[in-house]
C-alpha positions in Angstrom: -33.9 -15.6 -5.4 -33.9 -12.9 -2.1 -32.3 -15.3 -0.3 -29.7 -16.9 -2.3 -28.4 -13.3 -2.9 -28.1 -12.9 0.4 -26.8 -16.1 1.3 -24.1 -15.5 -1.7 -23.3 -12.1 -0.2 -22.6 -13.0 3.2 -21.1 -16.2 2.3 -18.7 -16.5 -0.4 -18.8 -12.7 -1.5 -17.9 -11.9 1.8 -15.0 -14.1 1.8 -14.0 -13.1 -1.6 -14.2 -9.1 -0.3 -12.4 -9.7 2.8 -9.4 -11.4 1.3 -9.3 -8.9 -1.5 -9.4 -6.1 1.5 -6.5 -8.1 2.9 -4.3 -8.6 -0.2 -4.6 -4.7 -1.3 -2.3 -3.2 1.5 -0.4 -6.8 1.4 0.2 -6.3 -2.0 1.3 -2.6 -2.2 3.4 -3.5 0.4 5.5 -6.3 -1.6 4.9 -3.9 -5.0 7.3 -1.0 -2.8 9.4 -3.8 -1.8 9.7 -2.4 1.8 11.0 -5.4 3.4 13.3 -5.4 1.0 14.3 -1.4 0.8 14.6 -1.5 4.8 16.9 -4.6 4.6 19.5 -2.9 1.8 18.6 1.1 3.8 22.6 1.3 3.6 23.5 -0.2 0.7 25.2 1.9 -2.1 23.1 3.2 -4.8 23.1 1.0 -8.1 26.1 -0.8 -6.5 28.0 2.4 -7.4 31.1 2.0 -5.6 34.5 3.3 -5.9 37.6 0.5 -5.9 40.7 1.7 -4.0 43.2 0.2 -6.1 46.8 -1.8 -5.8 48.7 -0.5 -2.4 48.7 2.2 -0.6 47.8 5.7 -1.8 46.2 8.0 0.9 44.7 10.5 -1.2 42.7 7.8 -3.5 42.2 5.8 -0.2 40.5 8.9 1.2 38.7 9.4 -2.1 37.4 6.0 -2.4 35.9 6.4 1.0 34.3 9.5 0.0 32.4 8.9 -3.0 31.1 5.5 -1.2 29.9 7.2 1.3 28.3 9.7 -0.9 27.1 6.5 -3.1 25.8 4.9 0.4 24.1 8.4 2.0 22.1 8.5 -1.8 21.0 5.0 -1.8 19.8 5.5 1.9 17.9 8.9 1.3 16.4 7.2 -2.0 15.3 4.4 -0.1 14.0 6.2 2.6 11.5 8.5 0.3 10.9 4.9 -1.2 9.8 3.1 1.8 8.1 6.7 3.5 5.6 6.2 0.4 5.3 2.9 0.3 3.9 2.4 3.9 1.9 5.3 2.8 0.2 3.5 0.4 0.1 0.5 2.6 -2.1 2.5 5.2 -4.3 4.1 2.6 -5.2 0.7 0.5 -5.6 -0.7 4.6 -8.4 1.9 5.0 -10.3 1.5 1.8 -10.1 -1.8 1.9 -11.7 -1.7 6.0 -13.7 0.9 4.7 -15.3 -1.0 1.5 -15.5 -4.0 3.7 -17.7 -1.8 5.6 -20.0 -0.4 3.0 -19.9 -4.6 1.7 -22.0 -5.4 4.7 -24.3 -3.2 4.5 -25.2 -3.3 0.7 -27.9 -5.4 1.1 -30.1 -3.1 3.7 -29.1 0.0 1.1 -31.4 -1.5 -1.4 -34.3 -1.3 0.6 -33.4 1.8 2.8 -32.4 3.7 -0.4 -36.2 3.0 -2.3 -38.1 3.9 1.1 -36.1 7.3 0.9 -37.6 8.1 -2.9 -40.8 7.2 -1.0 -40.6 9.7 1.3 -39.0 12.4 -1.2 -41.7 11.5 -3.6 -44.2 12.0 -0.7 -43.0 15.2 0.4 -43.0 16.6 -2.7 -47.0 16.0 -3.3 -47.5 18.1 0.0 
């Protein structure tokens, strides 16, 4: 039974673990939609944008520009904070998950290595 965990561990649970490692900073990456965010950095917020009407009128010309470009510098700084976090969260769920497929491989000799250290705590305590 030993060695069918341990063949199961280092075979298909190791397979299993490595692909979930690799879909945790995948996925948080698609869940901030960063692709996405980067693509649209300069896009107005909520599609909030101001029409500039029938002919010419300077001053609502000049206003129309404005408040887009108002709408546009929101959506970017929005964005920014957005994808800022979300690459954040990209790198943190890269290291846990190269840092529990770490600990995954050596699982096994913990077993052992953890019950000879009560051994030796047991034994040191009787001296």
């Amino acid at each position: 039974m030993f060695f069918t965990l341990i063949a199961w561990h280092y075979g298909p649970g190791l397979r299993f673990t490595a692909s979930n490692a690799l879909y945790l900073p995948v996925g948080m990456f698609r869940y901030f939609s960063v692709a996405t965010l980067t693509r649209t950095l300069l896009a107005p917020w909520h599609r909030i944008l101001t029409p500039r009407g029938r002919g010419f009128d300077p001053a609502a010309f000049f206003t129309a520009i404005g408040e887009n470009f108002v709408s546009r510098l929101a959506g970017a700084i929005v964005r920014i904070f957005v994808i800022a976090f979300g690459l954040a969260a990209t790198v943190v769920s890269a290291v846990i998950g190269a840092a529990w497929l770490g600990i995954w491989l050596f699982l096994p000799a913990a077993v052992p290595a953890i019950a000879a250290w009560g051994v030796i705590l047991v034994a040191d305590a009787f001296r």
